[in-house]
C-alpha positions in Angstrom: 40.1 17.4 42.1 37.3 16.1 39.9 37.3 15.7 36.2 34.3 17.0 34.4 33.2 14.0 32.2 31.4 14.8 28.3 28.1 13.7 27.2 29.3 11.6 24.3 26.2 11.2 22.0 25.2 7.9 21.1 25.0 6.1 17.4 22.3 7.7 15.6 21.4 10.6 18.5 21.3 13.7 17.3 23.2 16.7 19.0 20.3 19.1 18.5 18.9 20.7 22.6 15.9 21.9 23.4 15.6 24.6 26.2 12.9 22.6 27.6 13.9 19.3 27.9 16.1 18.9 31.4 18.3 16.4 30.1 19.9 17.9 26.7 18.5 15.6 24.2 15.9 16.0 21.3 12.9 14.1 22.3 12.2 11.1 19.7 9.7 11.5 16.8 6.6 9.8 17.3 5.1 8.0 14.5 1.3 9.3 14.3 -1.4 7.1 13.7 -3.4 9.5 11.3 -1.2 8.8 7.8 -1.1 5.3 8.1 -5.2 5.4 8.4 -5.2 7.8 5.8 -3.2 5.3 3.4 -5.2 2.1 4.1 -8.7 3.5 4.9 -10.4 1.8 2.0 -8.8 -1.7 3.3 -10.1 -0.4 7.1 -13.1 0.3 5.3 -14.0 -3.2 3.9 -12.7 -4.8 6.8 -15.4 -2.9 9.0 -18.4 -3.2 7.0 -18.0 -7.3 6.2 -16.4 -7.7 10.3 -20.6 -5.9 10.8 -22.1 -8.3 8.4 -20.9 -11.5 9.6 -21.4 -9.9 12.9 -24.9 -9.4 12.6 -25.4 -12.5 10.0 -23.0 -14.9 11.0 -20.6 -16.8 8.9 -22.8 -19.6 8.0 -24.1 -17.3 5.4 -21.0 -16.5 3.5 -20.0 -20.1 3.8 -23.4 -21.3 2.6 -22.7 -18.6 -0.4 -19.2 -19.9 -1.1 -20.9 -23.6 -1.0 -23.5 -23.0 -3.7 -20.7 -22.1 -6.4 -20.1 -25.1 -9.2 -18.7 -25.7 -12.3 -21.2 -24.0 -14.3 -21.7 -20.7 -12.6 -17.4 -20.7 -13.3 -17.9 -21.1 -16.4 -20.5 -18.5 -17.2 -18.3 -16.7 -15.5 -15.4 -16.8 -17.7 -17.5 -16.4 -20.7 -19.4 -13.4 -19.7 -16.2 -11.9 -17.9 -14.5 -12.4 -21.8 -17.3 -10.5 -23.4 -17.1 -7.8 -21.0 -13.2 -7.9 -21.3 -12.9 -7.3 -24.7 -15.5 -4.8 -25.2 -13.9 -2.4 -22.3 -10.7 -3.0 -24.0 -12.2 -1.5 -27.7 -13.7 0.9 -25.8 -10.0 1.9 -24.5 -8.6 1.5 -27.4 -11.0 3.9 -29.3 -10.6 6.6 -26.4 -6.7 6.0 -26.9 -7.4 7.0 -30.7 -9.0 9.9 -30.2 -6.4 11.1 -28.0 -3.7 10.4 -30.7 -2.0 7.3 -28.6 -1.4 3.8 -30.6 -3.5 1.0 -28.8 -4.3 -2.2 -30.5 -6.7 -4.4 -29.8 -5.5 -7.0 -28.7 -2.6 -5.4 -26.2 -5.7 -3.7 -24.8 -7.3 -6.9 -23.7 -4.3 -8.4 -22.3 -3.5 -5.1 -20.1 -7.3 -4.8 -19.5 -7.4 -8.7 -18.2 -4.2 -7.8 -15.9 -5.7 -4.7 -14.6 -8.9 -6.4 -13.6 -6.8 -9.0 -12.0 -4.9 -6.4 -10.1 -8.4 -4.9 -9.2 -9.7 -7.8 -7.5 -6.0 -9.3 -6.1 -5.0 -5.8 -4.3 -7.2 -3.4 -2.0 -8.8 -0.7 -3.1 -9.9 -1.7 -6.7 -8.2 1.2 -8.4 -4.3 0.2 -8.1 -4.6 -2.2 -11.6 -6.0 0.8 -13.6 -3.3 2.9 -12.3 -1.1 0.4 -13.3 -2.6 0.4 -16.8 -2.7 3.8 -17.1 1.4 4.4 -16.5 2.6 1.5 -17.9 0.6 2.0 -21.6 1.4 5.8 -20.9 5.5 5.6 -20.2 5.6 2.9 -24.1 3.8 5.5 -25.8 6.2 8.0 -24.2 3.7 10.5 -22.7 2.3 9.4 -18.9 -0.1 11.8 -18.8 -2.0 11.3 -22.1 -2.2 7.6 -21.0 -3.9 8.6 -17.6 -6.2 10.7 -19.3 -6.6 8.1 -21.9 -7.8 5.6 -18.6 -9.8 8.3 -17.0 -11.9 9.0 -19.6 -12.6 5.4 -20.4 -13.4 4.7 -17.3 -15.6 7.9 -17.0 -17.2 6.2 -20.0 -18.6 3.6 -18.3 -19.5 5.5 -15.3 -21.5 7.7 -17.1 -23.6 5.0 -18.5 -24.0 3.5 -15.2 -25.2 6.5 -13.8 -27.7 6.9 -17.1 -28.9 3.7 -16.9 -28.9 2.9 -13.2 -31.0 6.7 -12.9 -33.9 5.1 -15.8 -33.7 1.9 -14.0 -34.6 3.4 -10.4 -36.7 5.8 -11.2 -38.8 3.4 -12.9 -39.0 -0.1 -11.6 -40.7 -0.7 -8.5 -37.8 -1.2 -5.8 -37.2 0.2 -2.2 -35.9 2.9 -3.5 -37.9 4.7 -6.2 -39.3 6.7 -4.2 -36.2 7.7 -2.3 -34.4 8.5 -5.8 -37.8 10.3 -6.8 -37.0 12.5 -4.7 -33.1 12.5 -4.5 -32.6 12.5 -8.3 -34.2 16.1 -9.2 -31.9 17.9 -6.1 -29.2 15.7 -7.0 -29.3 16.9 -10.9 -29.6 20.6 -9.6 -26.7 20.4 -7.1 -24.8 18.7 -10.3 -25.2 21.5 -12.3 -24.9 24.1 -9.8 -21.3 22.7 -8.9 -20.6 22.2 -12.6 -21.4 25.8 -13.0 -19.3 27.1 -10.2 -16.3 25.1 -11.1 -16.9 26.3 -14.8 -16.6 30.4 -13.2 -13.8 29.6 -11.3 -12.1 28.1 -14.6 -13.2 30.7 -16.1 -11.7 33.5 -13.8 -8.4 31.3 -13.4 -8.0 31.4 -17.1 -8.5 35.1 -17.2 -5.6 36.1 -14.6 -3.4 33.2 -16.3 -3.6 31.9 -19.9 -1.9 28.8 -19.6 -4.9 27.7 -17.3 -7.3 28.5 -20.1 -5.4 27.1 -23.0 -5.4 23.8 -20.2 -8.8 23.3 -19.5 -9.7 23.7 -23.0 -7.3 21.0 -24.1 -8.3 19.1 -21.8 -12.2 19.6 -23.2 -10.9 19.3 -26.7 -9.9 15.9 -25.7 -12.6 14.6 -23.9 -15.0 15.4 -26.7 -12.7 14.0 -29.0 -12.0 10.3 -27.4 -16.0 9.6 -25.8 -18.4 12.4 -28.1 -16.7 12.5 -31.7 -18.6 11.2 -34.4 -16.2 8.7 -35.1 -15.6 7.2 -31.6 -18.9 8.7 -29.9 -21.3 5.1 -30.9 -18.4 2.9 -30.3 -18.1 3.8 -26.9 -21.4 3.9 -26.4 -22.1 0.8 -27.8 -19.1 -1.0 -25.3 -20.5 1.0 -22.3 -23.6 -0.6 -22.5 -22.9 -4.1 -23.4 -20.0 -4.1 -20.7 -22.9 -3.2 -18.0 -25.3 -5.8 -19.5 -22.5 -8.4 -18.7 -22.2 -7.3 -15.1 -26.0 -7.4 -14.8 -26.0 -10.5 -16.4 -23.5 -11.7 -14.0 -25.5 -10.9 -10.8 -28.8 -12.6 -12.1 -26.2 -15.2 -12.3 -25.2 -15.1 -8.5 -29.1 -14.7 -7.5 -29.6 -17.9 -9.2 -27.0 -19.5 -7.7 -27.6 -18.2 -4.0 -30.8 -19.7 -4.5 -33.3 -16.4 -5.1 -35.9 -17.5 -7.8 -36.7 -13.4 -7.9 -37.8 -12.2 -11.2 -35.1 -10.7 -13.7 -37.3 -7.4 -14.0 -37.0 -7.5 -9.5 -33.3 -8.1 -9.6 -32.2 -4.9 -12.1 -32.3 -2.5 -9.3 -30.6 -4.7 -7.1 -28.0 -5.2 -9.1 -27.2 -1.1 -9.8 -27.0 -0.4 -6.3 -24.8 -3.4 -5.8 -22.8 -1.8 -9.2 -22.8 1.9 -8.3 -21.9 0.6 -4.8 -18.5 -1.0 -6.1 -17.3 2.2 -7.6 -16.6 3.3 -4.3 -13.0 2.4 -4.0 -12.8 1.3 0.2 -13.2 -2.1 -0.2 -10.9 -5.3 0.2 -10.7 -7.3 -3.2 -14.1 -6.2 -4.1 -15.7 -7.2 -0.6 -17.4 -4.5 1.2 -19.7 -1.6 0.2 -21.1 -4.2 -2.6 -22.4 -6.8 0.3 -23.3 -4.2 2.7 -26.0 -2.7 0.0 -27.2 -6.0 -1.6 -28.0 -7.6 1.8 -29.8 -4.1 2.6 -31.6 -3.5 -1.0 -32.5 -7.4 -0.8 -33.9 -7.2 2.7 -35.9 -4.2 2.5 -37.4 -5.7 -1.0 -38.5 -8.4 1.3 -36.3 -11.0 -0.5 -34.0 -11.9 2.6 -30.9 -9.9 3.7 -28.8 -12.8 3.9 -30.2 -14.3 0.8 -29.1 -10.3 -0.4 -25.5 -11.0 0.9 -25.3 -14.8 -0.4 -25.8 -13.0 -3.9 -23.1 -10.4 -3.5 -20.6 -13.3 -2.3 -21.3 -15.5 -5.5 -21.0 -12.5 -7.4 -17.5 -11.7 -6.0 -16.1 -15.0 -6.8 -17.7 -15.2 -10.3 -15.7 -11.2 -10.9 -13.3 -12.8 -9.5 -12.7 -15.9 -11.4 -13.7 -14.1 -14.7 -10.0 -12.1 -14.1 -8.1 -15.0 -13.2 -6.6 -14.9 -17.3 -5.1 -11.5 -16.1 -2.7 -13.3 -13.6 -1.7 -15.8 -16.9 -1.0 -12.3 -18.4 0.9 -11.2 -15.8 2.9 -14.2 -15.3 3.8 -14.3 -19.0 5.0 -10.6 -18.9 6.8 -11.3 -15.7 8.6 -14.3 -17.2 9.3 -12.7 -20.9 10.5 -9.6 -18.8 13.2 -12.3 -17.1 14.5 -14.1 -20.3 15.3 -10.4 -21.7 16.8 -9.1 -18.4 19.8 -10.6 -18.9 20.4 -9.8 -22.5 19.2 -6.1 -21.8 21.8 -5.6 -18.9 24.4 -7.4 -20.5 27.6 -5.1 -21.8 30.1 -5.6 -24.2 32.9 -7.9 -23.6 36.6 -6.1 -24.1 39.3 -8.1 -24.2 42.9 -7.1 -24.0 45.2 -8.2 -26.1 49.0 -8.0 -24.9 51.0 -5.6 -27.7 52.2 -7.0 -30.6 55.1 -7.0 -32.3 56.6 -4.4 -34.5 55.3 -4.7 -37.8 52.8 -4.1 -39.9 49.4 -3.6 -37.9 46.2 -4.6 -39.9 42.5 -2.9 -40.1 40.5 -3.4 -36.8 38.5 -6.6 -37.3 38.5 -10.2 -35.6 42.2 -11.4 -37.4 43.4 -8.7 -35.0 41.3 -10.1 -31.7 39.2 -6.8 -31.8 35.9 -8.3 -31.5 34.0 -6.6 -34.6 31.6 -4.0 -33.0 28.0 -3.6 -35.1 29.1 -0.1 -36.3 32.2 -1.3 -37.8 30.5 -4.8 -39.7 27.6 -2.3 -41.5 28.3 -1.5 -44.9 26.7 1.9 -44.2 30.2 3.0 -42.5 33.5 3.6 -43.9 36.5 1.7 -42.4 39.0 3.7 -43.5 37.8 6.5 -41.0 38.4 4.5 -38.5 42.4 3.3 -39.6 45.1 4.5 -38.5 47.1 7.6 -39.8 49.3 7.0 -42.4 51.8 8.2 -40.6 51.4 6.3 -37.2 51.6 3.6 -39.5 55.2 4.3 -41.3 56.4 5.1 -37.5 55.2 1.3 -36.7 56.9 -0.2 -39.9 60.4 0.9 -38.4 61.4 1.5 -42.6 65.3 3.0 -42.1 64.5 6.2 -43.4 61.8 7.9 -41.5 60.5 11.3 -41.8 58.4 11.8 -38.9 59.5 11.9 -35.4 59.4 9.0 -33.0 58.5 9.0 -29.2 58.2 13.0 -29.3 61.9 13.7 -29.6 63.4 16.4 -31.7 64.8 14.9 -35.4 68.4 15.0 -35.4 70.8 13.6 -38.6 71.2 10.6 -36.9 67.8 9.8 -36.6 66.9 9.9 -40.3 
């Protein structure tokens, strides 16, 4: 006689059978490869493109880049990284005003500095805007006005890249005016075909649904309002443009420093591509797409790739020095956020008392060990809502003729 023996499951297997697996169990999940690239592709990214350049170019450049960095070039730097700082802040802060959110200045800068810092510390180069945008958008109370507040100013100074970088191409002699010649007219036509269609299908959406209308006019309302108002359209204007004079400024830096003696007038296209090719957010701390296009640009103008990818090196460190104050910022919030953790988190003491004796009980205060609780020490509030009943307190007195019943029993003669 044979005993039939059970499958006991083990920890953490599930009971679940398929029909086609022979042996009863639930085949194991596989992790797939696909999310994981999706979530780090900009880091993949940059690693690709600068593992190709020093391929092909050899480290000895980037070292030679790192080499050539002194005192001074960290300097101008800091000072041209202040100027661009502060500007970008006011032009947050008058984008913040025009959507109705309270911004001053000078929280601006310190949240712009930290932001920037985040930027250049953490792949990507989006994650210390995102950062800005929720943290400034949870104090004011309203998250998504605060993200729109960062996406339009950072639209802002898109925009004026795009406006300037398109005169500057089209019109300086570089390796690619006649390529943008060409690209710019069917690039402005596909714009505006695409602006078009989106604007029909916004148009039939609002039709079948109101609340999609009274949406994307809102959301209209207050872009015109924060970046082409007549009170906030010149300041951010004005910011846009001397924020990208700073980051040109910095990159005739870098050529200087890298050792190109090109002409200022020769280096402005260079430096656009190298700009429009940082807004493309796969990238590790800044390095990637910007040194694959200046080494390209700077080799096909006949000025040297590597000399090209020398120059987008210095310029990293120099944007990257020029946001070290964020890290001060953060460091301060980090340790001010500390020192009022405790405080914050920190509950009232209670403290029992054992029971007193019978006799007279006085008003709630510290001759009674109640610790005095703020409601009770401002004047505002009445104490003698808060004594006890009269009545409670004749019952507590023990006088020898009592009218009220004690302990919840009936009165009787002998009780009174």
């Amino acid at each position: 006689m044979t005993t039939a023996t059970r499958n006991t499951p083990l920890p953490g297997a599930t009971s679940e059978t398929h029909p086609g697996d022979p042996r009863g169990a639930a085949p194991a999940a596989r992790p797939t490869v696909l999310p994981v690239l999706r979530r780090h592709l900009g880091t993949v990214t940059g690693v690709a493109i600068m593992a190709v350049l020093l391929w092909r170019m050899g480290t000895g450049v980037f070292l030679d880049g790192l080499e050539r960095v002194d005192a001074t070039a960290l300097l101008l730097g800091l000072g041209i990284g202040l100027v661009t700082t502060v500007f970008s802040a006011w032009r947050w802060a008058l984008v913040a005003r025009g959507l109705r959110i309270r911004l001053p200045l000078g929280a601006a800068v310190a949240d712009y500095y930290r932001a920037l810092f985040l930027n250049a510390a953490l792949p990507g180069g989006i994650l210390g805007d995102v950062h800005r945008a929720v943290r400034h958008g949870q104090s004011e109370g309203d998250v998504g006005r605060g993200v729109r507040t960062v996406v339009l100013e950072r639209a802002a100074g898109q925009i004026a890249l795009a406006v300037v970088g398109a005169a500057v191409l089209l019109t300086v002699p570089s390796p690619v005016r006649e390529d943008v010649r060409h690209v710019v007219p069917l690039a402005a036509l596909a714009g505006v075909g695409a602006l078009a269609v989106l604007l029909a299908l916004r148009m039939n959406r609002a039709a079948s649904a109101p609340t999609g209308g009274r949406r994307l006019r809102a959301a209209l309302a207050e872009a015109r309002e924060g970046l082409l108002s007549r009170r906030n359209g010149p300041g951010v204007a004005l910011s846009s443009l001397v924020v990208l004079a700073g980051h040109v400024a910095v990159f005739v830096v870098a050529a200087r420093v890298a050792g190109s003696g090109a002409p200022v007038l020769s280096l402005l296209p260079m430096a656009v591509l190298a700009l429009l090719a940082m807004g493309v957010p796969l990238n590790v701390g800044g390095f990637g797409p910007r040194e694959g296009v200046t080494a390209w640009a700077f080799g096909a103008a006949g000025l040297g790739a590597g000399t090209g990818l020398s120059v987008a090196v210095v310029y990293g460190v120099l944007s990257f020095v020029a946001a070290l104050p964020g890290a001060v910022v953060l460091a301060a919030r980090w340790y001010a956020g500390l020192r009022t953790r405790p405080a914050a988190t920190a509950g009232p003491r209670h403290e029992v008392t054992p029971a007193a004796v019978p006799g007279p009980v006085p008003d709630h205060g510290p001759e009674a060990g109640y610790p005095r609780s703020p409601a009770e020490s401002a004047p505002s509030v009445n104490s003698v809502k808060y004594a006890p009943k009269e009545s409670a307190r004749l019952a507590r007195m023990s006088f020898p003729l009592s009218a009220d019943p004690r302990e919840g029993r009936p009165m009787t003669p002998e009780s009174v």
